[in-house]
PDB file as gemmi writes it, atoms N, CA and C in Angstrom:
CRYST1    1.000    1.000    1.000  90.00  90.00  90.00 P 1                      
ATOM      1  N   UNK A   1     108.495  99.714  81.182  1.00  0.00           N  
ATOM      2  CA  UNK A   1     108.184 100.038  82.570  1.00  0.00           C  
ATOM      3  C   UNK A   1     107.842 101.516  82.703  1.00  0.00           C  
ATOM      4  N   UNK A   2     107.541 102.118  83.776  1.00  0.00           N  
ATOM      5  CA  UNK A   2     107.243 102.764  83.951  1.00  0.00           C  
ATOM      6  C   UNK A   2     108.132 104.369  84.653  1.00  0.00           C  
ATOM      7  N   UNK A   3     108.515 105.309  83.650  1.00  0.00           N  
ATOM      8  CA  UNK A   3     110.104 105.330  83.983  1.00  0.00           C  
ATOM      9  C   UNK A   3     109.513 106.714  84.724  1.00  0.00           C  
ATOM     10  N   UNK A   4     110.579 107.692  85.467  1.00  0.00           N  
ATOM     11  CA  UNK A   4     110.120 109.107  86.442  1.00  0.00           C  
ATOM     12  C   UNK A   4     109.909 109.905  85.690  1.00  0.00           C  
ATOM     13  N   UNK A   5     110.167 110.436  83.764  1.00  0.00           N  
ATOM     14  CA  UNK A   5     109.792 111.249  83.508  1.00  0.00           C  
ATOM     15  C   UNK A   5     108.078 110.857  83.187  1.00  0.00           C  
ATOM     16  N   UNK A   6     107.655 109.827  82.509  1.00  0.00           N  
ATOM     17  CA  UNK A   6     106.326 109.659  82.467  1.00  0.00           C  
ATOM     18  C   UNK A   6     105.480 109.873  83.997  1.00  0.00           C  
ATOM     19  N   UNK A   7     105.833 109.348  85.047  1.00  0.00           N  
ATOM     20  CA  UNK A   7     104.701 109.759  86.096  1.00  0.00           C  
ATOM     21  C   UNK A   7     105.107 111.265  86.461  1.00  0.00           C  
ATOM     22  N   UNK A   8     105.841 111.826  86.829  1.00  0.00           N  
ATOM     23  CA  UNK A   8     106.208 113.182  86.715  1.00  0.00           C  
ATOM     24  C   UNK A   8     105.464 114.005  85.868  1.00  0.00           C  
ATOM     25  N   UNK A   9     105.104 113.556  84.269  1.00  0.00           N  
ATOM     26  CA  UNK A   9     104.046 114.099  82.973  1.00  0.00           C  
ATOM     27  C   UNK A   9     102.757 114.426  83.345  1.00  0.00           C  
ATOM     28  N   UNK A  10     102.507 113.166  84.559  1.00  0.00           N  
ATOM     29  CA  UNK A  10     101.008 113.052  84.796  1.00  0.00           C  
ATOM     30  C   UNK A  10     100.323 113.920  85.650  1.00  0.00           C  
ATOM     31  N   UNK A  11      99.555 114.108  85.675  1.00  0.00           N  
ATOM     32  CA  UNK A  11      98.815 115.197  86.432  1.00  0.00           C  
ATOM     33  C   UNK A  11      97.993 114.892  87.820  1.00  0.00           C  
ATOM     34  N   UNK A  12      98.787 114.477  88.387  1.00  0.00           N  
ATOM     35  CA  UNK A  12      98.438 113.809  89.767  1.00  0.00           C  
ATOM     36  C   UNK A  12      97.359 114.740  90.717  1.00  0.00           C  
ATOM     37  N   UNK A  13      96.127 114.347  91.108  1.00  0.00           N  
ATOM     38  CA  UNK A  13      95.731 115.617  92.412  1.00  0.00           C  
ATOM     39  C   UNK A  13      96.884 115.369  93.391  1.00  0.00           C  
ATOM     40  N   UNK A  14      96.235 116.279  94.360  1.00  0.00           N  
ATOM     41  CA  UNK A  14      96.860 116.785  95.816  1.00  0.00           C  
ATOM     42  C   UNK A  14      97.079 115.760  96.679  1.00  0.00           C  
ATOM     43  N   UNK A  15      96.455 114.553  96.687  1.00  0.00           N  
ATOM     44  CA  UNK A  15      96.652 113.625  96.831  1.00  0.00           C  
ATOM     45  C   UNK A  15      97.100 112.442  96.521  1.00  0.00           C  
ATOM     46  N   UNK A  16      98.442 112.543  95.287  1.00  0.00           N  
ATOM     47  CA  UNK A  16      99.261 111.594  94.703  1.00  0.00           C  
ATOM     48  C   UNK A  16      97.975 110.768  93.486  1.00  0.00           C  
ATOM     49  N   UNK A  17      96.674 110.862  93.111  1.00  0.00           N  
ATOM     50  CA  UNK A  17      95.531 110.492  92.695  1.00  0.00           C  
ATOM     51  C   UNK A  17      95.343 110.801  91.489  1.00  0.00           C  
ATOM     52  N   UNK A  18      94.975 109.793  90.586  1.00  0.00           N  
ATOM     53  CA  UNK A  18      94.220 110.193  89.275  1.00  0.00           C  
ATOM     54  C   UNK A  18      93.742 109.177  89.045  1.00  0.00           C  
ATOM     55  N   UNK A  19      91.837 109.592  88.292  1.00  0.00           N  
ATOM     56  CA  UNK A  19      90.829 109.056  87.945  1.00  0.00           C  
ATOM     57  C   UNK A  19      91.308 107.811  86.862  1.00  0.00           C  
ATOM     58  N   UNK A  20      90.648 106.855  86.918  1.00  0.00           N  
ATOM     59  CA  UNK A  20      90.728 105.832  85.993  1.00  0.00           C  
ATOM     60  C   UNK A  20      89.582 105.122  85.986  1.00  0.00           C  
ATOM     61  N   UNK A  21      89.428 105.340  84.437  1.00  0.00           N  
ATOM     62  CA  UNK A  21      88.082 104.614  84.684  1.00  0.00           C  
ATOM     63  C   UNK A  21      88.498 103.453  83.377  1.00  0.00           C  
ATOM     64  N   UNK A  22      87.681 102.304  83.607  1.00  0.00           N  
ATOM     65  CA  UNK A  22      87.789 101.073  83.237  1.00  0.00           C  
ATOM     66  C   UNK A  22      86.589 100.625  82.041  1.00  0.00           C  
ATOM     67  N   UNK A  23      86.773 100.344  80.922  1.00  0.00           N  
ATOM     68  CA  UNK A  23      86.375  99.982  79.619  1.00  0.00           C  
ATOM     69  C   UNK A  23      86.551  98.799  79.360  1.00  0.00           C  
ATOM     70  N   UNK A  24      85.422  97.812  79.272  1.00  0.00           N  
ATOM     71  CA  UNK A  24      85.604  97.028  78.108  1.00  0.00           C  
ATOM     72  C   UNK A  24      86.287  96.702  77.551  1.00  0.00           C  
ATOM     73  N   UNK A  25      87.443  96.187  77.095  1.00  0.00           N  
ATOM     74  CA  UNK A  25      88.185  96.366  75.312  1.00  0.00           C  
ATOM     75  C   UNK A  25      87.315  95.790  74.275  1.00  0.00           C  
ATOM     76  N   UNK A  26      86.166  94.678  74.658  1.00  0.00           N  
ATOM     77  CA  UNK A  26      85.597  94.088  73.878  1.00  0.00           C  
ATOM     78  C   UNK A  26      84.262  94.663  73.174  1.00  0.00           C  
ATOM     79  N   UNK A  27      83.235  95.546  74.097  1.00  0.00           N  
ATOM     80  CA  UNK A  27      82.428  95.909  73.979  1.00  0.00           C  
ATOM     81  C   UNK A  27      82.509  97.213  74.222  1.00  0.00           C  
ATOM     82  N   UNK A  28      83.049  97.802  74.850  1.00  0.00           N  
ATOM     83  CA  UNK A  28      83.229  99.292  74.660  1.00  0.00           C  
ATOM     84  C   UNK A  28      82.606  99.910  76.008  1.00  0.00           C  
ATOM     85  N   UNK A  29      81.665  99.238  76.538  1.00  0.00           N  
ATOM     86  CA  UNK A  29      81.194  99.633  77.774  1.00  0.00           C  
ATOM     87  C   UNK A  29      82.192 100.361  79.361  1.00  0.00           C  
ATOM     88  N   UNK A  30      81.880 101.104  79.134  1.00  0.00           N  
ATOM     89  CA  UNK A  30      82.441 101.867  80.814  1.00  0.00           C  
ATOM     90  C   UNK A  30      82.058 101.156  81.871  1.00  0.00           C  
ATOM     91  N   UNK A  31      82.827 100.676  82.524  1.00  0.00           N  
ATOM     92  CA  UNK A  31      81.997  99.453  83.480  1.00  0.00           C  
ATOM     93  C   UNK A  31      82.526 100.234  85.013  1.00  0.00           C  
ATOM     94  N   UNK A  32      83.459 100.967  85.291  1.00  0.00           N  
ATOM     95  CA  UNK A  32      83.934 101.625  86.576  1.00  0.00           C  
ATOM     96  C   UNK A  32      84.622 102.652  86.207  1.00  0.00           C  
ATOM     97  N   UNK A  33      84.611 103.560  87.705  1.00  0.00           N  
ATOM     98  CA  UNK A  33      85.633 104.480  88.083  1.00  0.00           C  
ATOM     99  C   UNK A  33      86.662 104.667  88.930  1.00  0.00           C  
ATOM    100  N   UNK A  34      87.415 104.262  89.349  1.00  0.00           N  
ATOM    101  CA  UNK A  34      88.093 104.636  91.025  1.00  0.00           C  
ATOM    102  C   UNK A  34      89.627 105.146  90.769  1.00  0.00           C  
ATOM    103  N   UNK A  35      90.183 105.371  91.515  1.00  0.00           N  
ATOM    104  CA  UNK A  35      91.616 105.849  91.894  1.00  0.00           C  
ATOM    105  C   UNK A  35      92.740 105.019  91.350  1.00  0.00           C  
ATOM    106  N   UNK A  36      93.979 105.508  90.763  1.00  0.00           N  
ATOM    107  CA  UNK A  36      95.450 105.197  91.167  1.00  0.00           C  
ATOM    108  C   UNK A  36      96.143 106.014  91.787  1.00  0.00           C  
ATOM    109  N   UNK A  37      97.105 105.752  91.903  1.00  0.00           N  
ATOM    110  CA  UNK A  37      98.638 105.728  92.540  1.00  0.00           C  
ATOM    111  C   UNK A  37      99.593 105.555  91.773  1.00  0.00           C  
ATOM    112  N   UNK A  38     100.618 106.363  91.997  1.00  0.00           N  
ATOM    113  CA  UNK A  38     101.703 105.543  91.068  1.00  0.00           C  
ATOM    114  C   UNK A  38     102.372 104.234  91.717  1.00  0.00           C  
ATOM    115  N   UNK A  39     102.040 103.580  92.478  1.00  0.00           N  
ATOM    116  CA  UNK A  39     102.172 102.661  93.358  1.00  0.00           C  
ATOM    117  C   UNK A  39     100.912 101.867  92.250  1.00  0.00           C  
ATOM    118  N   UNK A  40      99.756 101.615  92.391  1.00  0.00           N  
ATOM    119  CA  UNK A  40      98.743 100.944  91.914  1.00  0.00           C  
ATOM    120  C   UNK A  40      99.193 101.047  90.305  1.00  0.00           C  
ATOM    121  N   UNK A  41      99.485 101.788  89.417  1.00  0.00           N  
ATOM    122  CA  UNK A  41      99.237 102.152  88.434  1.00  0.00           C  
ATOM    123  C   UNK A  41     101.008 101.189  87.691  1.00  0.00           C  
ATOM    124  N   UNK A  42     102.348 101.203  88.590  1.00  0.00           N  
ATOM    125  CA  UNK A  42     102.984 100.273  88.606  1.00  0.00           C  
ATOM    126  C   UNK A  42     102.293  98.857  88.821  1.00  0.00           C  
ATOM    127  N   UNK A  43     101.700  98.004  90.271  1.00  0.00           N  
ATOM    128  CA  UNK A  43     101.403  96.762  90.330  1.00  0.00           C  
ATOM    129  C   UNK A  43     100.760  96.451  88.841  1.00  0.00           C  
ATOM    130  N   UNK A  44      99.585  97.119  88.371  1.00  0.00           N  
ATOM    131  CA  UNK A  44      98.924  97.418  87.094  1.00  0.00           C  
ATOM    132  C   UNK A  44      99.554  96.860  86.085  1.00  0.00           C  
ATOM    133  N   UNK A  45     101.020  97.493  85.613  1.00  0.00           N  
ATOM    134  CA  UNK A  45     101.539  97.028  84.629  1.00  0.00           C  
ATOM    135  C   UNK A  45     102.579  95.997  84.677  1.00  0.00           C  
ATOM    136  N   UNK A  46     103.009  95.690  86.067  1.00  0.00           N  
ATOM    137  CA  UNK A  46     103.783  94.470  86.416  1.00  0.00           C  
ATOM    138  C   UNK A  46     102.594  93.258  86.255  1.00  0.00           C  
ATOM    139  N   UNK A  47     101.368  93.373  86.639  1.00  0.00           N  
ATOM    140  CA  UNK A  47     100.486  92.379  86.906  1.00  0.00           C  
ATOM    141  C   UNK A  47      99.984  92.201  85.654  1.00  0.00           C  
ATOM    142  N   UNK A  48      99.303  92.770  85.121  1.00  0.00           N  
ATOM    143  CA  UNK A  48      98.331  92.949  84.359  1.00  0.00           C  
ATOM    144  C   UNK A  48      97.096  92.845  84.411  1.00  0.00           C  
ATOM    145  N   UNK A  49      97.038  92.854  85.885  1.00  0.00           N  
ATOM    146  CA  UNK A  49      95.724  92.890  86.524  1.00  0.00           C  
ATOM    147  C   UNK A  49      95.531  94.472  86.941  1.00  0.00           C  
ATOM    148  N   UNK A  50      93.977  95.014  86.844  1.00  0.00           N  
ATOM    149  CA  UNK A  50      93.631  95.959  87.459  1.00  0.00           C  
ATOM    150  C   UNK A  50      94.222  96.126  88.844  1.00  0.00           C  
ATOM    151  N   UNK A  51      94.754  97.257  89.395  1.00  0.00           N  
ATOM    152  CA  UNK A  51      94.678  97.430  90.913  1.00  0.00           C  
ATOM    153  C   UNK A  51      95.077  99.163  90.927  1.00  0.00           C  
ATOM    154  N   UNK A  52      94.009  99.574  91.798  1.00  0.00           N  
ATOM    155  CA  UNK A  52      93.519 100.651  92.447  1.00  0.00           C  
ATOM    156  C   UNK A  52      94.061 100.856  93.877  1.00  0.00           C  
ATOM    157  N   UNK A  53      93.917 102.771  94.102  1.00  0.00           N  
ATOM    158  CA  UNK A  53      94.237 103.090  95.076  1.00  0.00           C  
ATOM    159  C   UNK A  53      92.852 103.180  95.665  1.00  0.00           C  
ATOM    160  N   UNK A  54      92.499 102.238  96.918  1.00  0.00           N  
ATOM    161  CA  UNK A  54      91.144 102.536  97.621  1.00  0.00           C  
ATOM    162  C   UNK A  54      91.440 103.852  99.073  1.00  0.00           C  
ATOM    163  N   UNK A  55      90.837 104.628  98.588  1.00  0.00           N  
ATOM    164  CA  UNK A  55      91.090 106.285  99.270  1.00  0.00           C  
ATOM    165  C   UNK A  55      90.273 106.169 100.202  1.00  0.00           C  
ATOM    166  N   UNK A  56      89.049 104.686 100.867  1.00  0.00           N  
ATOM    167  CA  UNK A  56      88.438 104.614 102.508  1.00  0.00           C  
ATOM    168  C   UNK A  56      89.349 103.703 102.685  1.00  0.00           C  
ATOM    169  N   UNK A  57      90.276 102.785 102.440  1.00  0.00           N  
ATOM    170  CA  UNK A  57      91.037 102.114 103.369  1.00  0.00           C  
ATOM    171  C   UNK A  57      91.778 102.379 103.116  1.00  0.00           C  
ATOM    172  N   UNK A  58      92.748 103.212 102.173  1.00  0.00           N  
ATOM    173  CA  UNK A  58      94.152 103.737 102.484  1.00  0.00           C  
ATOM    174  C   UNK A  58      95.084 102.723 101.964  1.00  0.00           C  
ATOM    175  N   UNK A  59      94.384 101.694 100.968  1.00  0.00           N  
ATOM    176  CA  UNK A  59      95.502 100.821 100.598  1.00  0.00           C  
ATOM    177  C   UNK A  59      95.283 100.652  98.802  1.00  0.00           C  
ATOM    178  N   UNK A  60      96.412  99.843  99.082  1.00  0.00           N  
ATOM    179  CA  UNK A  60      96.385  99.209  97.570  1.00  0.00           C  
ATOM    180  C   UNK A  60      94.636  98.030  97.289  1.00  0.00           C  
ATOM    181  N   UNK A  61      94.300  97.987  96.219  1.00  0.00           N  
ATOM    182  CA  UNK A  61      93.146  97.797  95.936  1.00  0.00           C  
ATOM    183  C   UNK A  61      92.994  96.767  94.604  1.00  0.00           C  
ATOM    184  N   UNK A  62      93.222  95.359  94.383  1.00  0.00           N  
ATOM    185  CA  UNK A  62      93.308  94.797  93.273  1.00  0.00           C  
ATOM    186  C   UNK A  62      92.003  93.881  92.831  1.00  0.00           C  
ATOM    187  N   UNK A  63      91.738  94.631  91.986  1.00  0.00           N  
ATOM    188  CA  UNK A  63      90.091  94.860  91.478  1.00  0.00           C  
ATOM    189  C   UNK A  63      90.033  92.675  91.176  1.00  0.00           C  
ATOM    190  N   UNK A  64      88.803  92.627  92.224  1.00  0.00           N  
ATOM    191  CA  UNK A  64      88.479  91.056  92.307  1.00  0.00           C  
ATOM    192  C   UNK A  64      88.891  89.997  92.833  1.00  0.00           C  
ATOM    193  N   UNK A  65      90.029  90.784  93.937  1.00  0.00           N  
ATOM    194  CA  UNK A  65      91.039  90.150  95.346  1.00  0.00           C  
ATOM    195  C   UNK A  65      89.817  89.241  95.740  1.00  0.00           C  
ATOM    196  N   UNK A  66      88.609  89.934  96.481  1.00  0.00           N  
ATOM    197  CA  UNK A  66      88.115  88.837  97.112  1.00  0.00           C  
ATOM    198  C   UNK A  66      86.678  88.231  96.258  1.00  0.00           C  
ATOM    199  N   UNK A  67      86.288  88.908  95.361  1.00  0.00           N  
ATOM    200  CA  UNK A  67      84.995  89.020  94.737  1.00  0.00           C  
ATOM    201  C   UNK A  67      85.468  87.608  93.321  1.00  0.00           C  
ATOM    202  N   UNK A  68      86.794  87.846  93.008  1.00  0.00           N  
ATOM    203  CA  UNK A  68      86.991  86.493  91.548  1.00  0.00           C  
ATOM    204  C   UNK A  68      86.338  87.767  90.311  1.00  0.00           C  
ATOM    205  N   UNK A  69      86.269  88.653  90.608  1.00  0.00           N  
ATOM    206  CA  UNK A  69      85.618  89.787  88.884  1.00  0.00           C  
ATOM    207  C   UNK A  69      86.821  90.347  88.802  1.00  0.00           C  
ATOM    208  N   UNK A  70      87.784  90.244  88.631  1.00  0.00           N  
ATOM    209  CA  UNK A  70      88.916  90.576  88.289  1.00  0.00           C  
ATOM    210  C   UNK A  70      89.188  91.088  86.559  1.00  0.00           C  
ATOM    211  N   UNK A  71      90.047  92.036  86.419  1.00  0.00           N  
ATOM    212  CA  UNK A  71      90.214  92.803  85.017  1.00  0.00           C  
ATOM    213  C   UNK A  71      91.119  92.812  85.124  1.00  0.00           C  
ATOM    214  N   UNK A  72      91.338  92.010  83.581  1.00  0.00           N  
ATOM    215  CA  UNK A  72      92.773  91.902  82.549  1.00  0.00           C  
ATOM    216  C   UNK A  72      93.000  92.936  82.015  1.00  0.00           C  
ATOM    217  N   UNK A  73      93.944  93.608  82.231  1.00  0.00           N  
ATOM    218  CA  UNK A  73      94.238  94.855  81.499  1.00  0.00           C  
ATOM    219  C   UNK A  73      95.206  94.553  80.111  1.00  0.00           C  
ATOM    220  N   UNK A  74      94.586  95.499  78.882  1.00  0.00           N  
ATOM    221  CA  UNK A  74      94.922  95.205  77.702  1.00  0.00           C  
ATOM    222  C   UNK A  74      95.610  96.333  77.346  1.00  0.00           C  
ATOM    223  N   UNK A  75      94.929  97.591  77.527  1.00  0.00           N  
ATOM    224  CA  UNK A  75      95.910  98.591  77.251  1.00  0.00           C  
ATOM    225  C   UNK A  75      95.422 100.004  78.301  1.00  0.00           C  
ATOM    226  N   UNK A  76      96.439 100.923  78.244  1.00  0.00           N  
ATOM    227  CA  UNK A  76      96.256 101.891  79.440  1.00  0.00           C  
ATOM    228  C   UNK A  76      96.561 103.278  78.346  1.00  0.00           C  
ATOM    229  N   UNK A  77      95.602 104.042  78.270  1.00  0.00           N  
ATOM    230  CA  UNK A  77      95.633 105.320  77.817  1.00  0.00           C  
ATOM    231  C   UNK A  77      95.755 106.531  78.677  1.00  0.00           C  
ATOM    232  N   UNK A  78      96.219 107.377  78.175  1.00  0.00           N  
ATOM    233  CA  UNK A  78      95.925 108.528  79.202  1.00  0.00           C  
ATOM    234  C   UNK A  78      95.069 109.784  78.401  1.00  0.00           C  
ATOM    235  N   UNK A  79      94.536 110.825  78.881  1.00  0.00           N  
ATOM    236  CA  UNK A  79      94.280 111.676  78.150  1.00  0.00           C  
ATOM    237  C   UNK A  79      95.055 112.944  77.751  1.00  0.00           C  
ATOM    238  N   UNK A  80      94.288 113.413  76.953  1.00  0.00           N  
ATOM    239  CA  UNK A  80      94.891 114.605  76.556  1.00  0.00           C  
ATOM    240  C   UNK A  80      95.863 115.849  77.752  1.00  0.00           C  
ATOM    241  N   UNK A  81      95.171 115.723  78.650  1.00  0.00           N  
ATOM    242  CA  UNK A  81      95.827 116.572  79.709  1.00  0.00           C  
ATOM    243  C   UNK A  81      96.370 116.238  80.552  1.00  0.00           C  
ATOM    244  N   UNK A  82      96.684 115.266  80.709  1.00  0.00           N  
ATOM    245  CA  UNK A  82      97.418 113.743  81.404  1.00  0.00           C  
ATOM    246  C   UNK A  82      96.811 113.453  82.906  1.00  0.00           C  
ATOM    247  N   UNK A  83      95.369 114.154  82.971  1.00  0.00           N  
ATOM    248  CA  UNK A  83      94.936 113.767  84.209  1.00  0.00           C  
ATOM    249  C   UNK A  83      93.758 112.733  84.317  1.00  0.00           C  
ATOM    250  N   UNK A  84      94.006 111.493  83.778  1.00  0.00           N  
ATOM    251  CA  UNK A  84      92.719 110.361  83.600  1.00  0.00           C  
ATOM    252  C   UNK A  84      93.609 109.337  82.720  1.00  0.00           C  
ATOM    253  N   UNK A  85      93.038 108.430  83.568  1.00  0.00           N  
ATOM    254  CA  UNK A  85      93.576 107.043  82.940  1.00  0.00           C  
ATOM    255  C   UNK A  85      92.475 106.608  82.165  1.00  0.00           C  
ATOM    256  N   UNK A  86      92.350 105.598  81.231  1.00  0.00           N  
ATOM    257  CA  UNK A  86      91.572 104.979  80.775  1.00  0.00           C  
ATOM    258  C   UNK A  86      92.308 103.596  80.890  1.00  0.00           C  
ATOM    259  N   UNK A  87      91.522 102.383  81.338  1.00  0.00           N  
ATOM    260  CA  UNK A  87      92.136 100.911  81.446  1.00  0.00           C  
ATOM    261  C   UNK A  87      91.273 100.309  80.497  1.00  0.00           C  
ATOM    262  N   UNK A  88      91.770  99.621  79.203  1.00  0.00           N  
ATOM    263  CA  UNK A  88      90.810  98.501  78.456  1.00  0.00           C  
ATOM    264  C   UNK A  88      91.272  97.180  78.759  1.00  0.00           C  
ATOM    265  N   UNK A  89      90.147  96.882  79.474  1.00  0.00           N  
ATOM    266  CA  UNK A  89      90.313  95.862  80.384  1.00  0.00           C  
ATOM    267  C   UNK A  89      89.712  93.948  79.811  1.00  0.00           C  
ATOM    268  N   UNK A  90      89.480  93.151  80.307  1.00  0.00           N  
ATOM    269  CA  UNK A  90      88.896  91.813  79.617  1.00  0.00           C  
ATOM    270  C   UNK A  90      88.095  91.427  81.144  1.00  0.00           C  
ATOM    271  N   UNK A  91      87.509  91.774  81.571  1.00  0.00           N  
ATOM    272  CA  UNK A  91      86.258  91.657  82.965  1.00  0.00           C  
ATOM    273  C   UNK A  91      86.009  89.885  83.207  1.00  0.00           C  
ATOM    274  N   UNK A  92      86.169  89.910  84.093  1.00  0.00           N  
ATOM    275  CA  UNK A  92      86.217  88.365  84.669  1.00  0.00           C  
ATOM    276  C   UNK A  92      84.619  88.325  85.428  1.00  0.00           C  
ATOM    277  N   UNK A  93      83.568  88.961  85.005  1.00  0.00           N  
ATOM    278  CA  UNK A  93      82.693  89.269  86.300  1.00  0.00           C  
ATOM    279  C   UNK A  93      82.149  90.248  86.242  1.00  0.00           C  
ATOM    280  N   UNK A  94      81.071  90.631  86.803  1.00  0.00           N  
ATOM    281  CA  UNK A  94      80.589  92.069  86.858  1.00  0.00           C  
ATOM    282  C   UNK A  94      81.476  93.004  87.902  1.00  0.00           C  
ATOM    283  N   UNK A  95      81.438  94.401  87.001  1.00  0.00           N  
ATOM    284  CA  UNK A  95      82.350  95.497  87.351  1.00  0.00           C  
ATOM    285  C   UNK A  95      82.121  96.176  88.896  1.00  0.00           C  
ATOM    286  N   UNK A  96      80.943  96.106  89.207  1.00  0.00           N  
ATOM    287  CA  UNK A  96      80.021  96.929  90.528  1.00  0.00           C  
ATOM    288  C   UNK A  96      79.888  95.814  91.520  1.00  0.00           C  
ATOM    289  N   UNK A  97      80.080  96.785  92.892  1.00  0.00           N  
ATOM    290  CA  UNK A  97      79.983  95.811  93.823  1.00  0.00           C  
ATOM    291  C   UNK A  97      78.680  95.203  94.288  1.00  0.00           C  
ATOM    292  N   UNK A  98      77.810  95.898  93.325  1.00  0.00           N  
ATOM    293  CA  UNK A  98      76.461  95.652  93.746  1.00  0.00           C  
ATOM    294  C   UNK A  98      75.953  94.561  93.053  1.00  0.00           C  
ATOM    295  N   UNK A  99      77.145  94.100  92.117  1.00  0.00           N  
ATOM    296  CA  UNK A  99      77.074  92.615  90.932  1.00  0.00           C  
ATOM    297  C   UNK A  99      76.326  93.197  89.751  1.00  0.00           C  
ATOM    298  N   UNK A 100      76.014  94.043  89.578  1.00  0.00           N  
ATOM    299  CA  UNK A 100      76.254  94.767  87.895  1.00  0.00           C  
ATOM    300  C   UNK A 100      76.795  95.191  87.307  1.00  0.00           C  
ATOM    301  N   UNK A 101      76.603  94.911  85.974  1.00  0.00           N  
ATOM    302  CA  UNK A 101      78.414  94.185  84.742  1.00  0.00           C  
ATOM    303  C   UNK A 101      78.869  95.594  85.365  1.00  0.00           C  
ATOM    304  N   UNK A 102      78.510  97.173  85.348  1.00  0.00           N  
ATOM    305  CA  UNK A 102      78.867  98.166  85.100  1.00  0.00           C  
ATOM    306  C   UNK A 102      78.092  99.219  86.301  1.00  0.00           C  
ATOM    307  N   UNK A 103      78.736  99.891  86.707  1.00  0.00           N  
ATOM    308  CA  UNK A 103      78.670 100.839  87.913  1.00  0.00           C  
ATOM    309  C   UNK A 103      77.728 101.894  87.277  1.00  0.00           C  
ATOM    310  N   UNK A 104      77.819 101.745  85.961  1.00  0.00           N  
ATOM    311  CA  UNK A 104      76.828 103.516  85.565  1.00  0.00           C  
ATOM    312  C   UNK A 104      75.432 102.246  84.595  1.00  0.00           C  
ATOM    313  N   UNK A 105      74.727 102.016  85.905  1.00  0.00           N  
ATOM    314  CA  UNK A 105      74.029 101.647  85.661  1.00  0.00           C  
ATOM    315  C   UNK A 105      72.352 101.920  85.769  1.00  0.00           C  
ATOM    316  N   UNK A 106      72.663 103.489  86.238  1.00  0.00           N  
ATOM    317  CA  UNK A 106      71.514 104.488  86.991  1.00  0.00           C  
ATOM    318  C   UNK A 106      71.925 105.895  85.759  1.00  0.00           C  
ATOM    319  N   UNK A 107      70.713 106.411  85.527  1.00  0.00           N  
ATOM    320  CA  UNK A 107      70.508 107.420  84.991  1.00  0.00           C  
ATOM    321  C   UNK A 107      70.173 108.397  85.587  1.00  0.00           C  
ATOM    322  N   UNK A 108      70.888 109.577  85.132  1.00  0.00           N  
ATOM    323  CA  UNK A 108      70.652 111.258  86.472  1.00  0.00           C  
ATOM    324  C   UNK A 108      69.067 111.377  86.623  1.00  0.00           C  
ATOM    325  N   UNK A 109      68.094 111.183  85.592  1.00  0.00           N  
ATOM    326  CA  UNK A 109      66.796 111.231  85.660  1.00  0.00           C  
ATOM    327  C   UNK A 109      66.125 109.930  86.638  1.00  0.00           C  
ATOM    328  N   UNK A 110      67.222 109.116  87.104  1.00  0.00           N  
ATOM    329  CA  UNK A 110      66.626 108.428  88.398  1.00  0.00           C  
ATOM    330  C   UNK A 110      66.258 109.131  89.845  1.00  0.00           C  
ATOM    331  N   UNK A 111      67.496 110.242  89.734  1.00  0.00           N  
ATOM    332  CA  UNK A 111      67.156 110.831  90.744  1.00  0.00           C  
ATOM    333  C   UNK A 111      66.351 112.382  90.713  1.00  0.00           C  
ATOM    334  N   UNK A 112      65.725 112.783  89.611  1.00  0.00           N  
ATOM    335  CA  UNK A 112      64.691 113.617  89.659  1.00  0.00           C  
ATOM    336  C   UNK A 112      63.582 113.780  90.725  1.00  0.00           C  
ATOM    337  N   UNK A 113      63.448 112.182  90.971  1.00  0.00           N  
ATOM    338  CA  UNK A 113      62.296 112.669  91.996  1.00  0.00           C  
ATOM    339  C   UNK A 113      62.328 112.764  93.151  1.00  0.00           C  
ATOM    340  N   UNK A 114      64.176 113.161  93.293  1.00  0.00           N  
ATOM    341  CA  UNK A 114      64.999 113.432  95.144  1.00  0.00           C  
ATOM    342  C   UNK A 114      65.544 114.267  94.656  1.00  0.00           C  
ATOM    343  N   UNK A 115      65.571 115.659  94.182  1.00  0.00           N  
ATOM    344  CA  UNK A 115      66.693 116.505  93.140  1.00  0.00           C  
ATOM    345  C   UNK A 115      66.956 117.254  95.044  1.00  0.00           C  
ATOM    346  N   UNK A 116      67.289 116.856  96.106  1.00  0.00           N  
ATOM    347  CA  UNK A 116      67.887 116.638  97.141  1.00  0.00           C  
ATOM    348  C   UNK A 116      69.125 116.377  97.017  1.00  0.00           C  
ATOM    349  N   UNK A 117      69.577 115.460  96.357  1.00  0.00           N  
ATOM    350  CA  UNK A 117      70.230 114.138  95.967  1.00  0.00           C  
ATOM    351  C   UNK A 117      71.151 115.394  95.440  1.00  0.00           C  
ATOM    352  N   UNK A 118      70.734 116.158  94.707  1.00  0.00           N  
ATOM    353  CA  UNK A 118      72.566 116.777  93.575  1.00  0.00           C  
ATOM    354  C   UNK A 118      71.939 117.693  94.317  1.00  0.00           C  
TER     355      UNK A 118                                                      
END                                                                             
């Protein structure tokens, strides 16, 4: 489980928050990014389902509640500086809400011809 000196280790923003982004275990692909909680990041390892802190509705967030693309989580890394999760996950579905497997599915040279945009 998940005991107070490990989340205490972690490098939480200002807002109780750290990045997690979601991998493949099978293929290696980066398929998302979004938020935990140590609230989310517990359900996570009680479940073994993905679930996120969603920071526009202010709640708990369990990746494929209403969509059925739900992620099996296989293993949870952290990094070197303890501020980023990594989830290797088993994807039930495409990762993006836009129904592609993977959210980084646009290249920065898409938006060259709006350099508005950054």
């Amino acid at each position: 489980m998940l005991d107070k000196p490990t989340l205490t280790a972690m490098r939480w923003d200002k807002d109780g928050l750290i990045p997690a982004i979601a991998q493949d275990a099978n293929t290696g692909k980066v398929l998302m990014m979004a938020y935990m909680n140590a609230q989310s990041l517990r359900r996570t390892l009680e479940t073994g389902q993905a679930v996120f802190w969603s920071r526009s509705r202010g709640e708990l967030w369990r990746k494929g509640a209403t969509s059925g693309n739900t992620q099996r989580v296989i293993e949870i890394r952290i990094d070197c500086d303890a501020d980023a999760l990594l989830l290797l996950v088993e994807p039930a579905g495409p990762a993006c809400h836009t129904n592609a497997e993977t959210c980084f599915f646009r290249s920065l040279s898409d938006f060259a011809a709006a350099p508005e945009r950054l």
